[in-house]
Steps between C-alpha positions, in 0.01 A plus 500: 500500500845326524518579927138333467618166315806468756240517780288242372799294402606536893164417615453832637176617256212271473402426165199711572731839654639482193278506226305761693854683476538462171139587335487789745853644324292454181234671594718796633692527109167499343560725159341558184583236190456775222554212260226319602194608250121484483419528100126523465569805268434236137694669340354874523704831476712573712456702880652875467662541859612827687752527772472773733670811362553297168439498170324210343600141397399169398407277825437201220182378404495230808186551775241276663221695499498839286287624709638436835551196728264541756550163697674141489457205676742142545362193569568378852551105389757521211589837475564461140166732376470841510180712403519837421195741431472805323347821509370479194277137631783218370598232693840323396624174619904503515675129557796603684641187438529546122794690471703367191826640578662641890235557762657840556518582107150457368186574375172381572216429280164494605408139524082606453378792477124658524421814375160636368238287457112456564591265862846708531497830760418817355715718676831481710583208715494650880616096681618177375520207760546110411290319697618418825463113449605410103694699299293443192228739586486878573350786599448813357338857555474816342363897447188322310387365799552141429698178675548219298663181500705370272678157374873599537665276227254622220398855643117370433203672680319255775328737704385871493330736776345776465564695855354876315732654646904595483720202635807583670624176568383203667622188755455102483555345839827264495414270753084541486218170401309805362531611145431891651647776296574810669468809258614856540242739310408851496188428669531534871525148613682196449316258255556121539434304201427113527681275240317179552166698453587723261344789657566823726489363855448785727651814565690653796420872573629732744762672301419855394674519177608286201702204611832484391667202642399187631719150670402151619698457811719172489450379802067528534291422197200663597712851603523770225719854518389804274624841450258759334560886408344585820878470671331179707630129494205247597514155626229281409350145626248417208350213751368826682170650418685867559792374335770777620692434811614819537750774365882547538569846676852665379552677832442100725841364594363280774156332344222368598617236745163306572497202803834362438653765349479334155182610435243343610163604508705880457278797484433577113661827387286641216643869479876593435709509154804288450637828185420841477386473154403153264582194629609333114745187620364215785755198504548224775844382621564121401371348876246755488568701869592809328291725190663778307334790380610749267335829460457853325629696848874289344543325765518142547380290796512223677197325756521212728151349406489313835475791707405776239781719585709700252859339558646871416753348218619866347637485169585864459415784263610381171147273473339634169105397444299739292272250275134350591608175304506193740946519636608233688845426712672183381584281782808225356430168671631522872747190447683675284673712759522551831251775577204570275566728264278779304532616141286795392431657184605864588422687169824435285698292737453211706582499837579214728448570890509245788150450570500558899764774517426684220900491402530576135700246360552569139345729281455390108510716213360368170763629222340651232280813386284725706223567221408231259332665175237198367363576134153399443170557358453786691837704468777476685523514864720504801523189708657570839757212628310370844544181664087353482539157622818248669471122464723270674611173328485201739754255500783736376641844683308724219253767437338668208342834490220678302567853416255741324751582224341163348873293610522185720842501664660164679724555798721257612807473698814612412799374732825607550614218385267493191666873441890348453358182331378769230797714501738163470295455201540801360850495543549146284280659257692759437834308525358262248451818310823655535641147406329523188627826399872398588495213263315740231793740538759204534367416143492808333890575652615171334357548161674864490800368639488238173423752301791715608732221513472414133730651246309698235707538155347743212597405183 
C-alpha cells in the first residue's frame, strides 16, 4: 500500500493503476468477520454444536434460518439489502447498513421477515434475485413449485405463479425491454414466464432432464444459457421458432468457427455434453464472452460463447459438487482486480481461483462446527455445515455466505496493516490495564505503610 501511495505521489500510478491495486489486495485478504451476526433466531433455544472428534457445546442461540440458508441475494444499486431464504420457506430482509455499533462487531436483525402464511411459500426457498432494474421488488422460487414477486421494503405478495412443477431457480434479463422470466424446473424444459401478461409465455424443450440452471447473457437480450441433469448446457434465441442454437461439447477446444470465424451462420451443434454428470451452475462473465458451468463430474469450466469452444481453464481435483440444488460460481466485479477472479462454494470452504488459469488463489475456511444439532418439532437433527449460496456486496470489497448449518457469515478483508492496528490496540488496552492495577497496588502499599508507621500504645 505505502510503495503504491509513493508511486502515485511521483506520478508513476494513474489514479486508476492504483485503485485497481489496492481493491485487488482486498480482495486477495478476504477472511471471515466471525463477529459479524445474522440473528433471526427471536429469541429461541439455543443450537447444540459438535466439532469433529468433540464433545458437545453451546454454539449460542444466534442463526438465520434454523433450518438452513439455502440462498442470498444483494442488491446491485445500493448494496445495503440482503435477502436470505430458508429451507424451511422464510424469506428475511437484512439492512446491512443498520449496524448500531462497529461494522466488524455486529449483529443483524432482520429488517422484514415472511414466514408462513396463506400468499407466503410453502416449502424451502430454492432462488432469491432482486429485480434487475429497482431494488424494491424481487423474485422468488421454491420446492412448491411457485415464483412470486414481492415488494422488498414490506415483504408483501404482488404476484404468484403456479409453474406445477419443482423450481430450481430462475433468470431476469439485465439489459432486456422484455419482462421474460427464465425458470429452472424439474420438467424438462426451460419455462419463460411473461411479467407484463401475467402468464406462462412459452416453453423451451430440448433438454432431457430436469433443468437445473438457467442465465440471461449480458451482452444479448434475446440469448438464454441452461444447464439440466442431462450433463448438457443449451443456448437459446427465444426470437427462434426452434429456440436452441446448439449445445456446448466438453471435448471442442476449437468451436464452431462459422464465415468469419466468429460465428456466423456456424453449423448448429445439437449433440455433445459440456459435464459428465448434472449441469447445476450456468453464470455469464460481466461483458458476457465467457459462461461458467459447474457440474456433478466436480469439475468446473469455462466456454468462449463466441466460438463455442471449451477454453480448457483446469481448476484441479479439490472441486467438490455432490447436490442437485441450483450452485453457482461467484464472479467479483472485474474492476476490482486485475484479472477476473472466481469464488466457489466448495463444500465447507470457499475457494478463490483466477478465472482463466485456474490458479487457486486462496482457499476460505468458515470457523466454526462441522454438525449443527437444530431442535424442533420433530426431534433433533443433524445439520451439516455447507456453503449453499455466496453474495457479493457492491460498492464495498465484501461477501456473505449461506451455509446449511442455518448461519450467514460476512467476509471481509483483513490487512496487514488492519492486523498491527489491532494488536497496537490491544497493547494500550492492556497497558491501560496494567496502569490500573499499579495505582491499585500503589494504594493499598501506602495505607499499610501508614498503618505500620503509626505507633500503637496498649494501655
Amino acid at each position: 500500500m505505502t510503495s503504491n501511495l509513493f508511486g502515485r505521489a511521483l506520478g508513476s500510478i494513474s489514479p486508476h493503476a492504483l485503485q485497481k491495486a489496492e481493491t485487488s489486495r482486498l480482495l486477495r485478504s478476504l477472511q471471515a468477520a466471525p463477529s459479524v451476526r445474522f440473528d433471526g433466531s427471536d429469541g429461541a433455544a439455543p443450537i447444540k454444536a459438535q466439532h469433529d472428534g468433540d464433545d458437545k457445546d453451546e454454539l449460542g442461540g444466534i442463526w438465520a434460518h434454523k433450518a438452513g440458508v439455502n440462498c442470498v441475494a444483494i442488491d446491485r444499486f445500493e448494496g445495503r439489502y440482503m435477502l436470505s431464504g430458508g429451507a424451511e420457506s422464510s424469506i428475511i430482509l437484512w439492512d446491512l447498513e443498520s449496524a448500531e455499533t462497529s461494522l466488524n462487531h455486529c449483529t443483524y436483525k432482520p429488517g422484514a421477515k415472511a414466514s408462513k402464511a396463506s400468499s407466503a411459500h410453502k416449502f424451502g426457498i430454492t432462488h432469491l434475485s432482486f429485480y434487475p432494474f429497482d431494488s424494491l421488488a424481487f423474485l422468488s422460487t421454491s420446492y412448491d413449485h411457485t415464483l412470486k414477486i414481492y415488494a422488498t421494503e414490506t415483504l408483501t405478495l404482488s404476484a404468484s405463479f403456479d409453474l406445477n412443477s419443482v423450481v430450481h431457480s430462475h433468470a431476469l434479463s439485465p439489459i432486456a425491454d422484455h419482462l421474460l422470466v427464465a425458470c429452472a424446473t424439474q420438467h424438462p424444459a426451460v419455462r419463460l414466464v411473461d411479467l407484463r401478461s401475467g402468464a406462462s409465455a412459452h416453453s423451451l424443450a430440448g433438454h432431457q432432464g430436469a433443468v437445473l440452471s438457467v442465465a440471461w447473457s449480458p451482452r444479448d437480450e434475446y440469448i438464454l444459457a441452461s444447464g439440466g441433469s442431462d450433463g448438457t448446457v443449451r443456448l437459446w434465441d427465444i426470437r427462434r421458432s426452434a429456440g436452441s442454437l446448439g449445445v456446448l461439447d466438453m471435448d471442442d477446444s476449437v468451436g464452431v468457427g462459422g464465415e468469419d470465424g466468429r460465428g456466423k451462420n456456424a453449423r448448429i451443434r445439437n449433440h455433445g455434453k459440456a459435464h459428465i454428470g448434472a449441469c447445476n451452475g450456468v453464470i455469464w462473465t460481466e461483458d458476457g464472452r465467457h459462461l461458467v458451468t459447474a457440474g456433478h463430474d466436480e469439475r468446473v469450466r469455462v466456454w468462449d460463447v463466441g466460438a463455442g469452444a471449451n477454453a480448457l481453464s483446469h481448476f484441479g481435483p479439490i472441486i467438490k459438487n455432490t447436490h442437485l440444488s441450483t450452485l453457482l460460481p461467484l464472479l467479483p466485479p472485474r474492476n476490482i482486480s486485475g484479472s477476473q477472479v472466481m469464488l466457489y462454494p466448495n463444500e465447507k470452504e470457499i475457494l478463490m481461483f483466477d478465472l482463466f488459469e485456474g490458479t487457486l488463489l486462496k482457499r476460505l475456511r468458515a470457523p466454526g462446527v462441522a454438525v449443527a444439532q437444530a431442535s424442533g418439532s420433530a426431534g433433533q437433527r443433524n445439520i451439516r455445515n455447507r456453503v449453499t449460496s455466496l453474495g457479493w456486496r457492491n460498492g464495498d470489497v465484501e461477501m456473505y455466505s449461506a451455509h446449511s448449518d442455518g448461519l450467514i457469515r460476512a467476509w471481509k478483508p483483513r490487512t496487514k496493516e488492519d492486523i498491527q492496528v489491532e494488536k497496537d490496540e490491544a497493547e494500550q488496552v492492556d497497558g491501560g490495564e496494567d496502569e490500573s492495577r499499579k495505582r491499585k497496588r500503589q494504594a493499598l502499599d501506602d495505607v499499610f505503610r501508614d498503618l505500620t508507621r503509626q505507633k500503637i500504645t496498649f494501655t
